[in-house]
Structure formats: structure tokens, C-alpha cells
Backbone bond lengths (Angstrom), bond angles and torsions (degrees), N, CA, C in turn:
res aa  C-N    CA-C-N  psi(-1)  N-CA   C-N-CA  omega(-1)  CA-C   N-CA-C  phi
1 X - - - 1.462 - - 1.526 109.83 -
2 X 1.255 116.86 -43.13 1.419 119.27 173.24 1.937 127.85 -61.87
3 X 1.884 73.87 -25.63 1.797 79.46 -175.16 1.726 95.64 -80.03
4 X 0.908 134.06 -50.52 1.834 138.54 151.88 1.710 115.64 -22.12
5 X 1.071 124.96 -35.49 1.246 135.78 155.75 1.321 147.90 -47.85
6 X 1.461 88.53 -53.11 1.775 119.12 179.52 1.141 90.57 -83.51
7 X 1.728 142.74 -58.34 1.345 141.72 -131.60 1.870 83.49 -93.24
8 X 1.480 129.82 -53.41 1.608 111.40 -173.10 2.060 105.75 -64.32
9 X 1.453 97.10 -40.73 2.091 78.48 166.96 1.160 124.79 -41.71
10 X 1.163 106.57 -58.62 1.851 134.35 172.01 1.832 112.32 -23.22
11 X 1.279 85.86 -65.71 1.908 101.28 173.08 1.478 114.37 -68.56
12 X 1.343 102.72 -41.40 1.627 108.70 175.04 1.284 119.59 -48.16
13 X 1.579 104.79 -52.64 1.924 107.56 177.53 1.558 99.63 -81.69
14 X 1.115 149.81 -37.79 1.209 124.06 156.03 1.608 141.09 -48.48
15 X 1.182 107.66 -34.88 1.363 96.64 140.82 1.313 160.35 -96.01
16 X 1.355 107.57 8.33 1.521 128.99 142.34 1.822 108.33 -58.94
17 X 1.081 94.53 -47.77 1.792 80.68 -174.07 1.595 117.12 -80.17
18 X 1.484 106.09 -3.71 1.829 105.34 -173.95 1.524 91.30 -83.50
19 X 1.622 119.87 -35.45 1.103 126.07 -170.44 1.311 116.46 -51.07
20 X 1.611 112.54 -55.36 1.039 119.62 -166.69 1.246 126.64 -73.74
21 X 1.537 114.90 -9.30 1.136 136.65 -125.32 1.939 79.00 -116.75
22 X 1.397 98.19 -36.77 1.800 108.73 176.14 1.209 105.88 -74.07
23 X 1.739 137.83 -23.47 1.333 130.98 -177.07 1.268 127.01 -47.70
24 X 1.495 150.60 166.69 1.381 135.50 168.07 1.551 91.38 -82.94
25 X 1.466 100.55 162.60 1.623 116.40 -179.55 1.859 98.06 -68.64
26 X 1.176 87.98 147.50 2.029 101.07 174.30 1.556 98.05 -65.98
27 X 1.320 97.09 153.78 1.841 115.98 -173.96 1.307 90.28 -60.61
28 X 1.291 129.83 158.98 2.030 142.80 134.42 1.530 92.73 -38.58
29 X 0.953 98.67 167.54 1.736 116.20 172.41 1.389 85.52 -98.56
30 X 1.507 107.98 164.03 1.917 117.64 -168.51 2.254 89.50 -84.05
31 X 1.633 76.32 169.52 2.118 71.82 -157.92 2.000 80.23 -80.52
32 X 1.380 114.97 177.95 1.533 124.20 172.33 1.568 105.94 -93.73
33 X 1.494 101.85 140.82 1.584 111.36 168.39 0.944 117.51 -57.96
34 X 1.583 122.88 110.63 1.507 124.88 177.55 2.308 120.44 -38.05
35 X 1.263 105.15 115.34 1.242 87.00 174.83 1.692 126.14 -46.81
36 X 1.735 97.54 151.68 1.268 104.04 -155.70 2.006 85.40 -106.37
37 X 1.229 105.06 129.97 1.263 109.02 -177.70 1.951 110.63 -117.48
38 X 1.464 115.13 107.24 1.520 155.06 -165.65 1.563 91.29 -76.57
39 X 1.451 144.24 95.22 1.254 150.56 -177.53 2.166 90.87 -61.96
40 X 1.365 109.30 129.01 1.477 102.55 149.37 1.184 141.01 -126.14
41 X 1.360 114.15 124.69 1.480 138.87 -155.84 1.117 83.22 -27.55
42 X 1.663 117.51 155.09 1.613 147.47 115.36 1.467 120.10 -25.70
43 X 1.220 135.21 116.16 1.641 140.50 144.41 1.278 92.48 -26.76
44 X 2.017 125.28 144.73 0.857 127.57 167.71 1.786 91.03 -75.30
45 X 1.406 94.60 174.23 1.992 92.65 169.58 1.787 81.84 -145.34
46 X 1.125 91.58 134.10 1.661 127.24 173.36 1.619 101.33 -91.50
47 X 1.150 126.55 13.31 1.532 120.89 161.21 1.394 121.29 -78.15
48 X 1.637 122.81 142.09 1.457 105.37 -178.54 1.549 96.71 142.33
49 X 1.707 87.42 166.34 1.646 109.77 -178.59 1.564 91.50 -93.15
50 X 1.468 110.41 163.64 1.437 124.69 -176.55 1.532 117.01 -161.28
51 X 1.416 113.48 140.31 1.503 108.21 171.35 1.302 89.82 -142.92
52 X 1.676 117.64 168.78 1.488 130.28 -174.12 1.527 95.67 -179.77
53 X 1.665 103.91 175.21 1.571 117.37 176.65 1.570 92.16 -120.59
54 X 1.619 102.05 -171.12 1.379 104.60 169.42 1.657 89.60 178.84
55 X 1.228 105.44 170.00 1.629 118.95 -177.49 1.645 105.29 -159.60
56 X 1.256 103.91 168.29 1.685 95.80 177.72 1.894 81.23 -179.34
57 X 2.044 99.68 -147.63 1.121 130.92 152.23 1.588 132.14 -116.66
58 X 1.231 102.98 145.98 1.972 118.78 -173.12 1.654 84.31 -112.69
59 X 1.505 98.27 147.50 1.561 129.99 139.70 1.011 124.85 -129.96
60 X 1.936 122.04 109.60 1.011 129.62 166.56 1.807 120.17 -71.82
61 X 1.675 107.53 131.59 1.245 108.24 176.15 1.676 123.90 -126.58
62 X 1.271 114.32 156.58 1.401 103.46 178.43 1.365 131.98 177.36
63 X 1.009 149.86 110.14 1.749 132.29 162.46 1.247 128.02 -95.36
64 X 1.935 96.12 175.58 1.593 118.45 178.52 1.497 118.58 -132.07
65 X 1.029 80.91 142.09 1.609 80.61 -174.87 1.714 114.55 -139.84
66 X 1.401 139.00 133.36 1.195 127.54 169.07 1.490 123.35 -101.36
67 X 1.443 111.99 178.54 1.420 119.56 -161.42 1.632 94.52 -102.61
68 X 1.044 123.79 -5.81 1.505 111.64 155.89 1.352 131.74 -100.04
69 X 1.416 100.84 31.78 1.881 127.28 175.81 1.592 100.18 40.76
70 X 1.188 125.33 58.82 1.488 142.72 162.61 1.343 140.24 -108.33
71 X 0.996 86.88 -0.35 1.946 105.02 -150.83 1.615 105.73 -154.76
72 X 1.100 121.33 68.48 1.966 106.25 163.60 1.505 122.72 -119.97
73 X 1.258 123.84 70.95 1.579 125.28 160.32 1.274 141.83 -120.99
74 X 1.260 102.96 -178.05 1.297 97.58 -158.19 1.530 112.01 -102.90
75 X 1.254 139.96 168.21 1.500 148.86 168.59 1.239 135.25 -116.01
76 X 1.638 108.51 69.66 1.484 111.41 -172.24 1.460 139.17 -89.01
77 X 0.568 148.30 142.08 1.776 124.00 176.38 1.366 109.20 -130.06
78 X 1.918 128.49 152.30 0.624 98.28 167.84 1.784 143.34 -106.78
79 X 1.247 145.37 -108.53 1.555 124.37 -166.96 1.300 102.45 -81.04
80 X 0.787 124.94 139.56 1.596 153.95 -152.10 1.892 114.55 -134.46
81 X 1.449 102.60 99.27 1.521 110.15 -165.58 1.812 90.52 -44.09
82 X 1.789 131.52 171.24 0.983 126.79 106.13 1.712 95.08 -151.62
83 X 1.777 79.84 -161.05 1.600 89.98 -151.04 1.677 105.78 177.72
84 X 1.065 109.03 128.99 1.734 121.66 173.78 1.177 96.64 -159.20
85 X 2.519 101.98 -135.89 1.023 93.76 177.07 1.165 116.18 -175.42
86 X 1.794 141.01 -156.78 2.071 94.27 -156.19 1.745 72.77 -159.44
87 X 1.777 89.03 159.00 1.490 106.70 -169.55 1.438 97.85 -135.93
88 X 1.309 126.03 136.43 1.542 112.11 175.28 1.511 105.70 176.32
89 X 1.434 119.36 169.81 1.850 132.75 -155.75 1.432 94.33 -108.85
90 X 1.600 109.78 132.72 1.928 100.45 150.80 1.222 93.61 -118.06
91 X 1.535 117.85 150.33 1.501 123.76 129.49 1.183 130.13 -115.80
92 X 1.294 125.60 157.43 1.745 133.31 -136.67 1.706 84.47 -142.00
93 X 1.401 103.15 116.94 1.890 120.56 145.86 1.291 101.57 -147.61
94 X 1.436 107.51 140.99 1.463 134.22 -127.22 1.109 119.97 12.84
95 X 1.365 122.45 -113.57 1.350 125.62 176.04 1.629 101.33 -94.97
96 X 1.466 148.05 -4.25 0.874 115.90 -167.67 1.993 100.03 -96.91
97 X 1.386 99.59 176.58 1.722 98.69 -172.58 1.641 102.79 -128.75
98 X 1.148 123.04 126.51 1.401 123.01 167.11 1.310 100.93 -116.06
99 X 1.735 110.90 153.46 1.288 130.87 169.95 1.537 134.43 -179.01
100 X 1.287 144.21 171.30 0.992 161.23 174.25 1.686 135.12 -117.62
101 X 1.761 101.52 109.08 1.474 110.10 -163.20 1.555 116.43 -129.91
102 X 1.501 106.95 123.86 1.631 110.19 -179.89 1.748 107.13 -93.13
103 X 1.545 108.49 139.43 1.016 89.01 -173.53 2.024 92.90 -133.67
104 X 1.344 107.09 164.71 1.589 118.74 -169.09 1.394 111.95 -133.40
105 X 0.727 135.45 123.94 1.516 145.07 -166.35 1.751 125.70 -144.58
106 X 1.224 131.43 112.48 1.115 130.01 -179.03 1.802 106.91 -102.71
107 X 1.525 117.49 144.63 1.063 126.36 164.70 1.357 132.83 -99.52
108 X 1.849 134.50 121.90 0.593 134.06 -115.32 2.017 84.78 -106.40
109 X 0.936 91.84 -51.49 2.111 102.23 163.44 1.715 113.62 -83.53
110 X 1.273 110.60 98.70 1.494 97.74 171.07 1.350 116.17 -119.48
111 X 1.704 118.01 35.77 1.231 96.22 165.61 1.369 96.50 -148.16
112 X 1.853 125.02 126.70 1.161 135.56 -121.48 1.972 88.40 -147.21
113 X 1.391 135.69 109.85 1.127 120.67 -172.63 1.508 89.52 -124.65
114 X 1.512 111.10 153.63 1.437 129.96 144.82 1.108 116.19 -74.35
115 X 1.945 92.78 174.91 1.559 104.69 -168.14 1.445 107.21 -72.18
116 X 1.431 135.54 149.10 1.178 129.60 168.95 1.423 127.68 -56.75
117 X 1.722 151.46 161.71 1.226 138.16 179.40 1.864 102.38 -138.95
118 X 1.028 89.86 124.43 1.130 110.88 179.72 1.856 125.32 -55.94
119 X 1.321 130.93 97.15 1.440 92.95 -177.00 1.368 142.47 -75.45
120 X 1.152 150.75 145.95 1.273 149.72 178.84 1.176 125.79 -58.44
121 X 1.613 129.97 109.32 1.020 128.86 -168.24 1.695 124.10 97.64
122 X 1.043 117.38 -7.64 1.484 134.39 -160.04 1.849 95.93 -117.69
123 X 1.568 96.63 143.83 1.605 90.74 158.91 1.516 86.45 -155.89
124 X 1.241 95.46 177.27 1.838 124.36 -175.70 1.231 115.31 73.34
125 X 1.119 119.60 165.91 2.039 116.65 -151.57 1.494 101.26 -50.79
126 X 1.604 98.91 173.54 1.491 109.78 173.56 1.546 114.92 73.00
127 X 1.601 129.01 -6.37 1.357 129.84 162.67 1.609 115.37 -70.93
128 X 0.916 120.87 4.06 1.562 115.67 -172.77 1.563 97.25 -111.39
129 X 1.761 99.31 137.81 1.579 102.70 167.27 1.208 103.42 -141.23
130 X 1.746 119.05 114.53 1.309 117.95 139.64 1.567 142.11 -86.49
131 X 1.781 109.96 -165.25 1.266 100.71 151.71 1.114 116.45 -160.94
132 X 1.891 96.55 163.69 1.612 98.12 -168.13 1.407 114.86 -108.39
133 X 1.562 148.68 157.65 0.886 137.19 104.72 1.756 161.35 -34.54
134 X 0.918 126.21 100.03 1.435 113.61 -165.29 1.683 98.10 -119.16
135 X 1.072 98.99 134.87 1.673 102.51 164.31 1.615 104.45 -147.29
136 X 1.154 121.84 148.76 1.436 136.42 -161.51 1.707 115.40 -103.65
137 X 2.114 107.82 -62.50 1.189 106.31 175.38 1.714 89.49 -158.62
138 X 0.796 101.29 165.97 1.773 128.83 178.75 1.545 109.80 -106.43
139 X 1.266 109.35 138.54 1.330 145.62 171.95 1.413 141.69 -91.84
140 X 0.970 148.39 56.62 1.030 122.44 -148.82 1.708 116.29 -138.35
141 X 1.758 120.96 142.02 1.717 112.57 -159.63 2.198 76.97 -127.39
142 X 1.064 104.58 126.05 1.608 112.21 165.34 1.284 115.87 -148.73
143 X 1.496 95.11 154.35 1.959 102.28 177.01 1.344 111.40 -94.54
144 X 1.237 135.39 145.20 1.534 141.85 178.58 1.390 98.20 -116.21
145 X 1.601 99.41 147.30 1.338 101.46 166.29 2.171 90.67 -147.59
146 X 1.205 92.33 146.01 1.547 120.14 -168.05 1.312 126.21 -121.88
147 X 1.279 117.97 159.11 1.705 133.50 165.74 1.309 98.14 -122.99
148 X 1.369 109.24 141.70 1.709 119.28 173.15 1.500 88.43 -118.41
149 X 1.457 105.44 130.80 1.530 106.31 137.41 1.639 115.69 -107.32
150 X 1.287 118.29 76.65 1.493 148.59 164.60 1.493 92.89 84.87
151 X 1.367 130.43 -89.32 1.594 124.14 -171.71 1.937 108.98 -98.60
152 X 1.161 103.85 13.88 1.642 106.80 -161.07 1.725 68.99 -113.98
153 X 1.672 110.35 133.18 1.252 126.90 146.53 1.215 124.39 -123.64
154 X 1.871 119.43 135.79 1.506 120.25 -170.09 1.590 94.35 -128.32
155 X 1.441 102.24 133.21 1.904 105.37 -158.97 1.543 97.02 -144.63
156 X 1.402 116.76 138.78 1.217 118.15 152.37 1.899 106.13 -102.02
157 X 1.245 109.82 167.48 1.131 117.68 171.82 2.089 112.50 -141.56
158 X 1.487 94.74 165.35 1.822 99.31 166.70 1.055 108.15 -164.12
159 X 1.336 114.28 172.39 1.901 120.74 171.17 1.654 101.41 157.23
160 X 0.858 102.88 -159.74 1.660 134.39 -173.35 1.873 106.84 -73.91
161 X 1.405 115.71 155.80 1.321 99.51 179.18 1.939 96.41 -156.17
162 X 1.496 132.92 143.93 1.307 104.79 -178.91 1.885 87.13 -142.52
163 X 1.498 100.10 142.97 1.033 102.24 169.46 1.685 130.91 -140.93
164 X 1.500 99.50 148.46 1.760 102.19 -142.06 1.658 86.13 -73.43
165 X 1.369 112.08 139.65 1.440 135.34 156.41 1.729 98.70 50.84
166 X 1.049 140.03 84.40 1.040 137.24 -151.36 1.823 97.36 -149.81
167 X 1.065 108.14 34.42 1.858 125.80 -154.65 1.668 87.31 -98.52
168 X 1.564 103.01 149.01 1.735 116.16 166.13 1.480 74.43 -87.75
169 X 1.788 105.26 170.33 1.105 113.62 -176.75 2.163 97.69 -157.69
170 X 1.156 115.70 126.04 1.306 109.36 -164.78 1.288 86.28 -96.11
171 X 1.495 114.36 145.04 1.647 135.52 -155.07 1.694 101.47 -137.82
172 X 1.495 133.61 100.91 1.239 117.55 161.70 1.596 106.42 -166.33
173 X 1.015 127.44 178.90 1.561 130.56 -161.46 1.448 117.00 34.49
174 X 0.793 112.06 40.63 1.589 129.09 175.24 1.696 112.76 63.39
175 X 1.212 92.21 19.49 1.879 97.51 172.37 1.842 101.66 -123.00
176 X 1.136 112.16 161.81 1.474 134.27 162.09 1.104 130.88 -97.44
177 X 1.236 162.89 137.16 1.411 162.49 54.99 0.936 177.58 -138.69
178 X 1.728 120.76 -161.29 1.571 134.94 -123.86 1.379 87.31 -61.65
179 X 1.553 113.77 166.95 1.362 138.39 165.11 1.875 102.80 -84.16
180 X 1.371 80.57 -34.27 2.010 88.62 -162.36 1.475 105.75 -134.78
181 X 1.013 130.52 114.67 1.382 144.47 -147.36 2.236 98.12 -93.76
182 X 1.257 92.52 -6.70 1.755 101.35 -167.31 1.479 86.71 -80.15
183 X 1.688 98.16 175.40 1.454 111.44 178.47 1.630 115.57 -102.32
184 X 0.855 101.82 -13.93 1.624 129.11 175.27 1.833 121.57 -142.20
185 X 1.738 101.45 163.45 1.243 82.72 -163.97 2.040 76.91 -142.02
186 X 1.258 71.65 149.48 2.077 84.94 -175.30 1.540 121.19 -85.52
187 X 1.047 146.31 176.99 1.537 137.51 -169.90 1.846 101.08 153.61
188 X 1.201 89.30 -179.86 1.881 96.37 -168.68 1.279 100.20 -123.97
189 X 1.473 133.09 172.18 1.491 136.01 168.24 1.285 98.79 -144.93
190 X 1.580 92.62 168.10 1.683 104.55 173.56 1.531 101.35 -162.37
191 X 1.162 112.42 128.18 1.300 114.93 174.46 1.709 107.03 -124.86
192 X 1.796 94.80 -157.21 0.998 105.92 177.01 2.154 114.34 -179.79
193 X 1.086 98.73 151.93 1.649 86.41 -168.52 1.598 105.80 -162.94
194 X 1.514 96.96 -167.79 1.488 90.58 -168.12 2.018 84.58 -157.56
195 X 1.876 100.09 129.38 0.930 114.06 -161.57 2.083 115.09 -121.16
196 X 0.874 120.38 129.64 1.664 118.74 -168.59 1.583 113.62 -139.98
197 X 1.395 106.64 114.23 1.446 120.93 -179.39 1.202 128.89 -89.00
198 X 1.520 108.20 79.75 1.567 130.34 -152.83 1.368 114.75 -55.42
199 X 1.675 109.15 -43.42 1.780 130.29 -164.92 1.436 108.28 -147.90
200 X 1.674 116.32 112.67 1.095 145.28 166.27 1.562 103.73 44.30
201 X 1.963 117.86 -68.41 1.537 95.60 178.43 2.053 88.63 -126.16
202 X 0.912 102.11 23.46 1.272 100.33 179.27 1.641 126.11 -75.88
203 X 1.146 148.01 122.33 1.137 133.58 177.62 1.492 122.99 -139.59
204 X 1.300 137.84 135.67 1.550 145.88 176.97 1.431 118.98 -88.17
205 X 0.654 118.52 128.92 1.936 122.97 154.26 1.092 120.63 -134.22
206 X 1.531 122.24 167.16 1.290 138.27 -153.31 1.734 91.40 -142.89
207 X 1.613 117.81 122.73 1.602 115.64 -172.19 1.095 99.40 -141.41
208 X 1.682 123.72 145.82 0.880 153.25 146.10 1.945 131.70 -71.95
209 X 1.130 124.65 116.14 1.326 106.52 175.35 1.373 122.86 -160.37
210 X 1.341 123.39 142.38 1.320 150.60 -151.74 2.205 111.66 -107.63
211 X 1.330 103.59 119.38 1.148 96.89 -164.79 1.223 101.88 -138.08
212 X 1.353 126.73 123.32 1.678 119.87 -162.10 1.400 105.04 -129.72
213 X 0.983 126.03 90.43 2.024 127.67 -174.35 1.328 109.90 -67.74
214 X 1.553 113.93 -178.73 1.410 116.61 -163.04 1.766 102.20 -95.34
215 X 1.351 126.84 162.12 1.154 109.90 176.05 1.387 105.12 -108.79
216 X 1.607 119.62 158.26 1.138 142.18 132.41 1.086 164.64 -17.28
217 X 1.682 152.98 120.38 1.150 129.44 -142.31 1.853 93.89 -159.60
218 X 1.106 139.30 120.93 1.494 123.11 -140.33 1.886 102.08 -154.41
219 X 1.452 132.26 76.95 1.073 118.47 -175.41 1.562 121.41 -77.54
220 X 1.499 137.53 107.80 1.503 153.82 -166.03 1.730 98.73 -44.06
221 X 1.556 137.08 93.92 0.963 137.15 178.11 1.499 107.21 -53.83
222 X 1.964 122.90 146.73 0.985 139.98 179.35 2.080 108.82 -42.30
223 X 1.383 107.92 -33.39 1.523 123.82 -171.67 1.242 116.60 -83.63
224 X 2.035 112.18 -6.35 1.435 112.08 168.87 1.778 115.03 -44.60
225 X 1.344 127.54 117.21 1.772 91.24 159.88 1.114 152.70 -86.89
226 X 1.439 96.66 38.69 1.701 103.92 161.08 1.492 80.15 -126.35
227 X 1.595 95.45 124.38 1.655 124.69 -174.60 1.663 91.14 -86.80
228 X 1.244 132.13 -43.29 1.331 114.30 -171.99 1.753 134.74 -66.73
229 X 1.104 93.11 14.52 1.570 122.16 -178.90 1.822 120.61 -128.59
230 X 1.547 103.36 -0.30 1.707 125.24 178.21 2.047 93.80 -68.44
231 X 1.483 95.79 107.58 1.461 66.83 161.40 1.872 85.53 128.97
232 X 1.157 97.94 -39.21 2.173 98.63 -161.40 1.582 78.48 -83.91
233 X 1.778 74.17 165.24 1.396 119.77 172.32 1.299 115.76 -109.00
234 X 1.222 126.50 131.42 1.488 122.04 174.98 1.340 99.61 -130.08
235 X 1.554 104.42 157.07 1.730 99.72 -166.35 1.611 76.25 -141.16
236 X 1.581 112.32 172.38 1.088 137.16 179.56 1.240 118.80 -123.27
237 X 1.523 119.78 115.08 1.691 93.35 -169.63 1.889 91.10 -131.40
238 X 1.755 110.30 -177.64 1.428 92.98 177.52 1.219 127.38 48.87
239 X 1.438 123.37 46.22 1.545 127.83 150.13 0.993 132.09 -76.83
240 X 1.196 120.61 101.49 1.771 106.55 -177.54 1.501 116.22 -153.19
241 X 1.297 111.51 139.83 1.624 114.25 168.77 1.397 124.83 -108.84
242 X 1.360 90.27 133.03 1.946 98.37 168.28 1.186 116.90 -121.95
243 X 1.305 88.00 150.16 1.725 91.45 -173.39 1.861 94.45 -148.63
244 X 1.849 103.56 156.65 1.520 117.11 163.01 1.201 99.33 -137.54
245 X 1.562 106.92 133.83 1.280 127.40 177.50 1.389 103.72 -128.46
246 X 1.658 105.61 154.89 1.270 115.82 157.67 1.773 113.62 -114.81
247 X 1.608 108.33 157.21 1.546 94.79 -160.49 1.650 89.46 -152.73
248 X 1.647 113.58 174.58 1.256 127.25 -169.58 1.717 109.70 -148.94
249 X 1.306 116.42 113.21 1.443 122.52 -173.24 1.701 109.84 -111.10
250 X 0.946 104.92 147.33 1.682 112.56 179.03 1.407 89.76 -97.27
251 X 1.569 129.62 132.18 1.363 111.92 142.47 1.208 129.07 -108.03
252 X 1.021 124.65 144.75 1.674 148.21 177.38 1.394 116.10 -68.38
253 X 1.411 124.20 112.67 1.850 103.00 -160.16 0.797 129.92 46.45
254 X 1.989 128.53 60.06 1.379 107.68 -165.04 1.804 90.28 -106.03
255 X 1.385 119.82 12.10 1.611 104.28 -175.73 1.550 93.53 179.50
């Protein structure tokens, strides 16, 4: 009975395997979608040489005042086109940005007068003395230092600032003069702005800046001809220009 047993198993798995053996082969598994590989952008880099223009508005400010308590005003004008244009280095580790920028600027109004003052006691021409302002173009060498958030730059800057003929000038008896006999006059700035690199090395900003010159100290020679002013002191105090511009830089290696 056992040998009857073994011998129908026997046939049994043999014909399971002839069977199978007649099956068609199992499908391939389907092939896998090649990974899809998403390129990711470059960090802009704010490193690099740069030049650009820019234009906006200046306000020149300022007073005079003398030591024979006769004379105290001020010299304002109001917005005043200018416009040139600026050359300067960034370098970029991590996000922060350091650099160095000269900037050139011409003014489009440079000659800026106060109200006239009457003298006391005096009549018939030549009693009136004002003064004017004149300034020509701006100067200016400063260091920036920055935050990038990738193409968005936010920077303060400072340094040195010089500006051509930029003198009060006392005006009366049909002669003129200067407070400051120089051709330029020295002072510091400090700004600050916010900068965005729209196209490949292209970039815009919008700046603010603060410019405070040295003051003045001016004794009225005996040969003025209005003699009643031979003798004063006039000083200059509160000089300063502001200006906002908007501007456009190429950069050179900027990524």
C-alpha cells in the first residue's frame, strides 16, 4: 500500500512539473522611469568689479551768522536734479557683502542764495547783504558693508566726501566775497540703500545719502564796500547735502 502511495505522489509531482514546464514564461516586470533630475539654481554671488550711473535729487543746506549779531540765516534751496555715476568692488562670504565705491555726481542748480539783510541804519544802494551757495559736483570714496538675501542687497555705506566750490559767499555793494577761498570743500557721508539684481549681471538700487561739510570762519576785509560790516566775522555752520538717487550697475563676475 505504501509502495502505491509513493509511486501516485511520484506521478503527481511529475506532472505538475510537465505542466508547468508547458506554461508561457511570466511577463518581465515593466522597466522603472528613469530618474528625473530638477537642475538647482546657483546662489547669486555679489562678488566683483562694477560700474553704473544714477540720477535722482540733492538738497543743499546751510547757515551764516556774524559776530556782530546782524546777520543769522539760512541757505536753502529747493530739489535740485543731479546725476553721474559710480565705480566700485564687492566681496561676498556667506551672505554678508563687503566693499568699496567711488562715486561722481554733478549738480544740476548750483547757485543757491539767501534772503537778503538789510543793514541798520544805512540807506541808498549797496546796504543789503546776502548769501549764496554754489556747489558744482560731488565727490565721493566710501566702504559698504551688506546683507544679501541671494539677489536682494541691503547696505549701509561711509567715508570721505569733497565738494567743488560749494562756499557761502557774502554778496553786497556790488562786489562778492568767498567765505572759503578753496576750490572744494571736504566733509564725510553716510548713506544707505537697498540693491536687486534683476538680469544675469545686471542690478538696480535705490540710495539714500547724508553729507555734512566742514564749516567756515570768514573775517569781512577793511576794502569790503559796505564799511559797516569791515571788521565781522561770519562763520558757516550746518552744511549739508542730501540727496536720493536711483542707479544701475553692470556687474563683472557677479556669479
Amino acid at each position: 500500500m505504501k509502495r502505491i502511495f509513493v509511486t501516485a505522489l511520484l506521478s503527481f509531482v511529475a506532472g505538475g512539473a510537465a505542466l508547468a514546464a508547458d506554461l508561457p514564461p511570466a511577463a518581465p516586470p515593466p522597466p522603472r522611469a528613469p530618474a528625473v533630475y530638477v537642475p538647482v539654481p546657483a546662489a547669486f554671488s555679489w562678488t566683483g568689479f562694477y560700474i553704473g550711473g544714477n540720477l535722482g535729487a540733492g538738497f543743499n543746506h546751510g547757515g551764516i551768522a556774524d559776530s556782530f549779531g546782524l546777520y543769522n540765516w539760512g541757505v536753502n534751496n529747493q530739489a535740485t536734479f543731479v546725476g553721474g555715476g559710480q565705480v566700485g568692488a564687492n566681496y561676498q562670504f556667506n551672505s554678508f557683502v563687503v566693499g568699496i565705491e567711488g562715486d561722481f555726481d554733478w549738480f544740476a542748480n548750483n547757485n543757491n542764495s539767501g534772503g537778503g539783510t538789510a543793514i541798520p541804519g544805512l540807506g541808498g544802494a549797496g546796504t543789503t547783504i546776502s548769501g549764496t551757495s554754489s556747489g558744482r559736483w560731488l565727490t565721493t570714496v566710501t566702504g559698504r558693508l551688506g546683507y544679501a538675501f541671494d539677489r536682494v542687497l541691503v547696505y549701509g555705506k561711509g567715508g570721505g566726501a569733497w565738494v567743488g566750490s560749494n562756499n557761502l559767499t557774502l554778496v553786497g555793494g556790488g562786489a562778492s566775497v568767498a567765505i572759503s577761498n578753496s576750490n572744494s570743500n571736504t566733509g564725510w557721508v553716510a548713506g544707505a540703500g537697498v540693491e536687486y539684481a534683476f538680469f544675469n549681471n545686471w542690478t538696480a538700487k535705490v540710495e539714500y545719502d547724508y553729507v555734512g561739510l566742514s564749516n567756515n570762519t570768514f573775517t569781512v576785509p577793511g576794502t569790503f564796500p559796505v564799511a559797516a560790516v569791515a571788521g565781522d566775522v561770519f562763520s558757516t555752520s550746518n552744511r549739508n547735502i542730501q540727496m536720493v538717487t536711483v542707479g544701475v550697475n553692470y556687474l563683472f563676475n557677479g556669479f
